[in-house]
C-alpha positions as CSV (number, residue, x, y, z in Angstrom):
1,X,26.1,-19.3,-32.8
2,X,27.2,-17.3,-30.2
3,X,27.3,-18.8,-27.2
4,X,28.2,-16.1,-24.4
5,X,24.9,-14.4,-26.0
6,X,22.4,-17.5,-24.5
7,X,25.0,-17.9,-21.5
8,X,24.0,-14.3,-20.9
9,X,20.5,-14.3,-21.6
10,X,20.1,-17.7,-19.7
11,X,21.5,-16.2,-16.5
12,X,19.6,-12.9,-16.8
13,X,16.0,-15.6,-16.5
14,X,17.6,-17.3,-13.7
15,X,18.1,-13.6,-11.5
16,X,14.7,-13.0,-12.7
17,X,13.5,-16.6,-11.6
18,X,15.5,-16.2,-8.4
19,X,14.4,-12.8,-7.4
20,X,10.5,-14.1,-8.0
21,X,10.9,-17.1,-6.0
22,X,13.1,-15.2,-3.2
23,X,10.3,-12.1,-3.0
24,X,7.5,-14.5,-2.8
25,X,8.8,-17.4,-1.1
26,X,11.5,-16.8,1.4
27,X,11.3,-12.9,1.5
28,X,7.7,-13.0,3.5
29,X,8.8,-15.9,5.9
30,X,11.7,-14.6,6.5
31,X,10.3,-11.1,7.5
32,X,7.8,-13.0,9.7
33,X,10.3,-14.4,11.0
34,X,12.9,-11.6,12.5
35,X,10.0,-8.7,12.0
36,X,10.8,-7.3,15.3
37,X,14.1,-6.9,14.9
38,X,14.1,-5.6,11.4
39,X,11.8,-2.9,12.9
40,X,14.0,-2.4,15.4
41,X,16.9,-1.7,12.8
42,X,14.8,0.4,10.6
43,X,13.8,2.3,13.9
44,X,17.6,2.7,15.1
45,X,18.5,3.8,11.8
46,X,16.3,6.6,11.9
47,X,17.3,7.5,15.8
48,X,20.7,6.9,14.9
49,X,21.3,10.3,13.4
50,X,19.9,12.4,16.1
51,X,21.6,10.1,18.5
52,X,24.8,10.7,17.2
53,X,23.9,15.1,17.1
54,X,23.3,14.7,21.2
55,X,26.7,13.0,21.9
56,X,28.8,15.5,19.5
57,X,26.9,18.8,19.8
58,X,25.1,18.1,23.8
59,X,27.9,15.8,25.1
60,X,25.0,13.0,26.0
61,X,26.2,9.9,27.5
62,X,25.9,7.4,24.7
63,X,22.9,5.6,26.7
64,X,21.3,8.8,27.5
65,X,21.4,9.9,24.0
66,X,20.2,6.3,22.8
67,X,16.9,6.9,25.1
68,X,16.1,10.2,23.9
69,X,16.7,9.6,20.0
70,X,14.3,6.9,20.4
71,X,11.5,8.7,22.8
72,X,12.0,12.0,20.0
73,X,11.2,9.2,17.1
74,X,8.3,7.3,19.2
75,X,6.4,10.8,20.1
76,X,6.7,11.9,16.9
77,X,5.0,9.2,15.5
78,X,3.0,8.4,17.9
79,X,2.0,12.0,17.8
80,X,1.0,11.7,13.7
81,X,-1.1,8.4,14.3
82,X,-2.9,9.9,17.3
83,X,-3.7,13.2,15.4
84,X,-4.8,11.0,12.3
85,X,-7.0,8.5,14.6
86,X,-8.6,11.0,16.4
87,X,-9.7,12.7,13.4
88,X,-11.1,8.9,12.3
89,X,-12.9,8.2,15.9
90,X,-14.9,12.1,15.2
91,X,-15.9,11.4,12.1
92,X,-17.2,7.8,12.9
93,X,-18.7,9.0,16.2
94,X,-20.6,11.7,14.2
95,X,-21.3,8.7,11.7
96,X,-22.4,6.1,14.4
97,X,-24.4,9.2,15.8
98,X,-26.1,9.2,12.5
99,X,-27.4,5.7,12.0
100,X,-30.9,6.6,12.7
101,X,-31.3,9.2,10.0
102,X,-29.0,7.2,7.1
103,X,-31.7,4.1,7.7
104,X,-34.3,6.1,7.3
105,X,-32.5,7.3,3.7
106,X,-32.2,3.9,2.8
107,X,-35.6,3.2,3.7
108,X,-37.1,6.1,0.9
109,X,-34.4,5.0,-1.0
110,X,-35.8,1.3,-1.2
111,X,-39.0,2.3,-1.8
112,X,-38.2,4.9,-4.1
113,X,-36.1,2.5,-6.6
114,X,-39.2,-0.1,-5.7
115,X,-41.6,2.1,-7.3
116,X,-39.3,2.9,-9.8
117,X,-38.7,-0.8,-10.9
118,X,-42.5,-1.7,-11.2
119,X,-42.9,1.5,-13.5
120,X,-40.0,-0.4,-15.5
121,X,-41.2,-3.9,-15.2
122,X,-44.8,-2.7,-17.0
123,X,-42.9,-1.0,-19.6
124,X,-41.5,-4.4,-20.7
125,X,-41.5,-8.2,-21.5
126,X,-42.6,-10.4,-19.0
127,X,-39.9,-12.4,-19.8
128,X,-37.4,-9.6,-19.7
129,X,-38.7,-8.8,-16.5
130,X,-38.2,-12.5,-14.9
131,X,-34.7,-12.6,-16.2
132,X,-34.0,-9.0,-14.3
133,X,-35.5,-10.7,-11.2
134,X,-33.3,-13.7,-11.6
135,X,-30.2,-12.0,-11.9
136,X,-31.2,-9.5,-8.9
137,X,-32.3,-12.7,-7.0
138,X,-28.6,-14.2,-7.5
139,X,-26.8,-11.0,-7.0
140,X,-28.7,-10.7,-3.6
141,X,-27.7,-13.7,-2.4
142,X,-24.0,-13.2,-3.5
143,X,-24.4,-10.1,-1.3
144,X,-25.5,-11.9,1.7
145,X,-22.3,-14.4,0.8
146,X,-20.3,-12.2,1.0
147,X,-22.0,-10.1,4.1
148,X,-21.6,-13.6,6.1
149,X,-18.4,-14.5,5.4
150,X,-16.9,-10.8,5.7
151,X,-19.2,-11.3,9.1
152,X,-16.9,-14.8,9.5
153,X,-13.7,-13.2,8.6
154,X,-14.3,-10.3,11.0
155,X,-15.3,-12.5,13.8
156,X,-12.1,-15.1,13.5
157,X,-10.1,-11.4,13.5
158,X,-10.9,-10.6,16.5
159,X,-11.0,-13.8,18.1
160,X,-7.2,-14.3,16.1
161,X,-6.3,-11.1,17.9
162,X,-7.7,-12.1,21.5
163,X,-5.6,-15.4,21.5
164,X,-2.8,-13.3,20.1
165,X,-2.6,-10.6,22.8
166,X,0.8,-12.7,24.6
167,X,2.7,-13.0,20.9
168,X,1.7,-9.2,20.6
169,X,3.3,-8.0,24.1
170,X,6.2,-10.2,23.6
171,X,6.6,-8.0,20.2
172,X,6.8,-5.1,21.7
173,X,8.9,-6.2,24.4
174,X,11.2,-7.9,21.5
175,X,11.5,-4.7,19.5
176,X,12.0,-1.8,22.4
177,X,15.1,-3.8,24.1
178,X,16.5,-4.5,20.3
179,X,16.1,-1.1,19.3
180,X,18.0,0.2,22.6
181,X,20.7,-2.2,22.0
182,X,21.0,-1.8,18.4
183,X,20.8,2.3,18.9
184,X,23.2,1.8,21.3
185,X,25.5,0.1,19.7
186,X,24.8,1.1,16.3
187,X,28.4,1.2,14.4
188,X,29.9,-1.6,16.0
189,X,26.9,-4.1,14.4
190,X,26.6,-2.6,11.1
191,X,30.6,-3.3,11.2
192,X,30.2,-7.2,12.5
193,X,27.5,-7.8,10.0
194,X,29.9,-6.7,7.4
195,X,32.9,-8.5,8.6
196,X,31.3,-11.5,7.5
197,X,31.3,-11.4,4.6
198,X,34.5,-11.6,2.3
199,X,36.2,-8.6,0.7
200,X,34.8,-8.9,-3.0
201,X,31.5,-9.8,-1.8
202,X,31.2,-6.9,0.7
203,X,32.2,-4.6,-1.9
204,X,29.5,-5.9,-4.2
205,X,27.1,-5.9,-1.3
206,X,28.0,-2.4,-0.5
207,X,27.2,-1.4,-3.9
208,X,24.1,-3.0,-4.0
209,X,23.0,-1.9,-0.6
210,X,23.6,1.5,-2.1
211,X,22.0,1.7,-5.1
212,X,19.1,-0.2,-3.8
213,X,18.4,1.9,-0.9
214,X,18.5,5.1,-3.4
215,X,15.7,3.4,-5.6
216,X,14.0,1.8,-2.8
217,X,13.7,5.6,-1.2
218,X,12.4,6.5,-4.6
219,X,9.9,4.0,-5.6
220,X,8.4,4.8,-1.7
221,X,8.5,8.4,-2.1
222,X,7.2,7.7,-5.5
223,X,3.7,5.6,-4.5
224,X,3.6,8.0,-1.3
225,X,3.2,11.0,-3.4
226,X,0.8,9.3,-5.5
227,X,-1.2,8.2,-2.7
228,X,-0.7,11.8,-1.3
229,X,-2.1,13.6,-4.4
230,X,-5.1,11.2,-4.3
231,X,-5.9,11.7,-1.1
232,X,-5.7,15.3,-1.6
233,X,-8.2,15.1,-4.9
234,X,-10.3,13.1,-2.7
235,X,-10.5,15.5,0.0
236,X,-10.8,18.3,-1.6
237,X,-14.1,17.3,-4.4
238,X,-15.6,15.3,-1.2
239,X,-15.5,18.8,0.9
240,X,-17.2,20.5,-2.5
241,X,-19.7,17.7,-2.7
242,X,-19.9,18.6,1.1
243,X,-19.6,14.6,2.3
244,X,-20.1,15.2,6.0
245,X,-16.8,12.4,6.5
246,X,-14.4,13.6,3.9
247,X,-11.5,13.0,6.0
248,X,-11.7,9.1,6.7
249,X,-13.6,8.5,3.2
250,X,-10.5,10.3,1.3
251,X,-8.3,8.5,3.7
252,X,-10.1,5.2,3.0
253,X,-10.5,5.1,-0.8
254,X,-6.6,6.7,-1.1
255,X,-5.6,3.4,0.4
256,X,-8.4,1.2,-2.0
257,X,-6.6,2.9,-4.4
258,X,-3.0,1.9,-4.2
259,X,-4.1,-1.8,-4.0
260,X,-4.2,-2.6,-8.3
261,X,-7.2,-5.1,-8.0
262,X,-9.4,-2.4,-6.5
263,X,-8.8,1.2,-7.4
264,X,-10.9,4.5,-6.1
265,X,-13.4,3.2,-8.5
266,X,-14.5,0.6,-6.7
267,X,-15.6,2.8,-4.2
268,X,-16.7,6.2,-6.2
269,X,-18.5,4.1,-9.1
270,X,-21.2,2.4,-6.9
271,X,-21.2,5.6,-5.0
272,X,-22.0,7.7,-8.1
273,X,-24.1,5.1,-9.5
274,X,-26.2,4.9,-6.4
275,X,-26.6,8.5,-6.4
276,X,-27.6,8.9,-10.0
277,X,-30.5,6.1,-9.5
278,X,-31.8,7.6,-6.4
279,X,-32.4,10.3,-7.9
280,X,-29.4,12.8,-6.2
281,X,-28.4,13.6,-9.8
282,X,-25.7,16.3,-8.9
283,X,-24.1,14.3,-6.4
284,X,-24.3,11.3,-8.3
285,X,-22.2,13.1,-11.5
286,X,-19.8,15.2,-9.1
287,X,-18.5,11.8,-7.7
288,X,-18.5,10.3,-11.0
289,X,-16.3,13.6,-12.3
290,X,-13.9,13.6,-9.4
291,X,-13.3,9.8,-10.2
292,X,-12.5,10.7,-13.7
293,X,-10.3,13.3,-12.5
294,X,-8.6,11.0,-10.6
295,X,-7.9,8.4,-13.3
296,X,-6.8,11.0,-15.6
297,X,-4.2,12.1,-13.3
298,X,-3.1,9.3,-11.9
299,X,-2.8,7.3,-15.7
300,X,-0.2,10.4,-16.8
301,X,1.6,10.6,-13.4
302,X,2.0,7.1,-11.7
303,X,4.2,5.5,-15.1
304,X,6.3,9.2,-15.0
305,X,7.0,8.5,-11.0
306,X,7.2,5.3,-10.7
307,X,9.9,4.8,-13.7
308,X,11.9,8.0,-12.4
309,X,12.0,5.8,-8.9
310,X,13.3,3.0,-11.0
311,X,15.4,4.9,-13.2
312,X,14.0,3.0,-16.0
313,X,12.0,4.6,-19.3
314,X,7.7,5.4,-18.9
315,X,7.2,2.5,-21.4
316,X,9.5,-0.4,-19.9
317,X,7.8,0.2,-16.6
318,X,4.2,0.3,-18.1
319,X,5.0,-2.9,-20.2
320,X,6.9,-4.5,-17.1
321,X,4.0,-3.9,-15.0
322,X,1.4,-5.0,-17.9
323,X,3.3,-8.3,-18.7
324,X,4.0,-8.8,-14.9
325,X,-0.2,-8.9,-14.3
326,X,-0.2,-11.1,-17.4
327,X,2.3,-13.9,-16.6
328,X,1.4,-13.8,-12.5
329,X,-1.9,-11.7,-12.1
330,X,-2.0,-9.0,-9.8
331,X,0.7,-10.1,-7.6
332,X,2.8,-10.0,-10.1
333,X,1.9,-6.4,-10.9
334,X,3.0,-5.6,-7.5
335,X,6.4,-7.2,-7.5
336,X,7.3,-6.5,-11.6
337,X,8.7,-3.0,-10.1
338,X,10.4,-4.6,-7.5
339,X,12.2,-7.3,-9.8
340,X,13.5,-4.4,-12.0
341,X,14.7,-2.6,-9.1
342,X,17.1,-5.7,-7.9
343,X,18.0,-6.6,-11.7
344,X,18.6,-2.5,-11.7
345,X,20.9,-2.6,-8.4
346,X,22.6,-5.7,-9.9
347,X,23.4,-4.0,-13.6
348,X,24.7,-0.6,-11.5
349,X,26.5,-2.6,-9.0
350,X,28.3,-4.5,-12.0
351,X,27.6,-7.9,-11.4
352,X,25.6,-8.3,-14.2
353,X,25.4,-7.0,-17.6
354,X,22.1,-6.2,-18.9
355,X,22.0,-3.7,-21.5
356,X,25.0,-1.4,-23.0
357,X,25.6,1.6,-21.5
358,X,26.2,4.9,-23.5
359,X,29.4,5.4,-24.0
């Protein structure tokens, strides 16, 4: 028996076990927790670089150049959300504009798929027919379940966000003076934090930081392309099926479709479906197309990307991912590519020894 074998394998479980329990446990509450600051730090890291190019190359006082960085950073995102809002609030103004004529569509429509369902309830069993009743009868009153307590949840939302308005101005207040000071003093507090730690461990941690930061870069840039490209098949068949608000629709199901439990077929499917019954036949197939088109890309691409971000093979990351929604459902799904991303970090940084390396 070889015991350094199980030694090995029992301590590869217990990272695994660890980095579970520390992404779903302590990881959230602790984010909660110091979420301004850590958005500060994030922000200064990104103003840190064009703060440092105004003191060398435009001689800026280091405060000066601290305020600036940060205003270029703010504007320019403020300036991408604005420009992406706006585009939201004219295509729901034009929708809000058009209430009046989409309740009169799904007026005709009701009656249309009325007259349609007592030409199909003569064309079969009474019997057949009460059990399609029944089962319409209990998914309407799911719907109207589910319309109040979406009604419920959106109601205690707003009132949550009301009360909340203090917590919410304190942070802001929290995050703009922390990003000034950390900005500001940007070298000197990465240094501290790393001071404290002792001179193995900072080495390992250095390593770590580095190789996790690479992947973590990657596996972003990897789910925003993805997201990108669907968004951009979205737009693009929703302006040829000439959907009045392609913008905020693409926009809308691009994000549906990130989340694993939902998908852009929870949106296009009904949609087509719909369509199809009401009798808008070309509509009806052109959504159901560009949802098939969407699939198909996205089954061949998100594996390819997402394993290059992780620098792990197509089929470990498509069996990580499918045992990972097996063992812990969908959350697990979500966090199987971040486990291999630490346990990845760890193996490069040399602290432990997963698999043999070529030699």
């Amino acid at each position: 028996m070889d015991i350094k074998k199980h030694i090995k394998f029992f301590i590869i479980v217990a990272y695994v076990l660890l980095a579970y329990f520390f992404i779903t446990l302590i990881l959230p509450k602790t984010i909660g927790l110091f979420l301004p600051f850590i958005a500060a730090f994030i922000l200064a890291t990104i103003a840190n670089p064009v703060s440092s190019f105004l003191k060398k190359k435009w001689k800026f006082p280091k405060i000066l150049a601290t305020a600036v960085s940060l205003l270029l950073i703010v504007i320019i995102l403020s300036g991408l959300v604005t420009l992406v809002v706006n585009r939201i609030i004219a295509e729901l103004t034009s929708f809000v504009q058009n209430i009046p004529k989409i309740t009169s569509t799904v007026t005709d429509t009701y009656y249309y798929l009325a007259d349609k369902w007592e030409l199909f309830q003569k064309s079969v069993s009474p019997e057949f027919s009460q059990y399609i009743m029944d089962f319409a009868g209990d998914l309407a009153d799911s719907a109207k379940n589910l319309v109040a307590s979406l009604t419920k949840i959106t109601i205690n939302s707003a009132t949550s966000v009301a009360t909340s308005i203090p917590a919410v101005l304190i942070f802001i207040v929290a995050l703009v003076l922390s990003s000034i000071f950390i900005t500001n003093d940007y070298s000197n507090i990465k240094q501290f934090i790393l001071m404290q730690f002792p001179e193995n461990a900072k080495n390992k941690l250095l390593s770590i930081k580095k190789y996790t930061a690479i992947a973590f870069k990657k596996y972003l840039k990897g789910m925003l392309i993805i997201m990108a490209i669907t968004f951009v098949e979205l737009l693009t068949g929703l302006l040829i099926l000439r959907v009045e608000y392609a913008f905020t629709a693409a926009l809308l199901i691009a994000f549906i479709d990130v989340l694993p439990i939902f998908g852009a077929g929870a949106v296009l499917i009904p949609w087509g479906i719909i369509s199809l019954v009401t009798g808008n036949f070309s509509f009806g197939i052109g959504v159901l197309v560009l949802y098939g088109i969407i699939t198909v890309i996205r089954q061949f691409a998100e594996p390819k990307i997402i394993s290059n971000s992780l620098g792990t093979h197509p089929l470990l990351t498509l069996v990580g991912i499918y045992v990972g929604y097996r063992l812990f459902g969908v959350l697990g799904m979500i966090l199987t590519p971040m486990i291999v991303l630490i346990l990845t970090s760890l193996h490069k940084a040399g602290i432990i020894k997963i698999w043999k390396n070529e030699q």
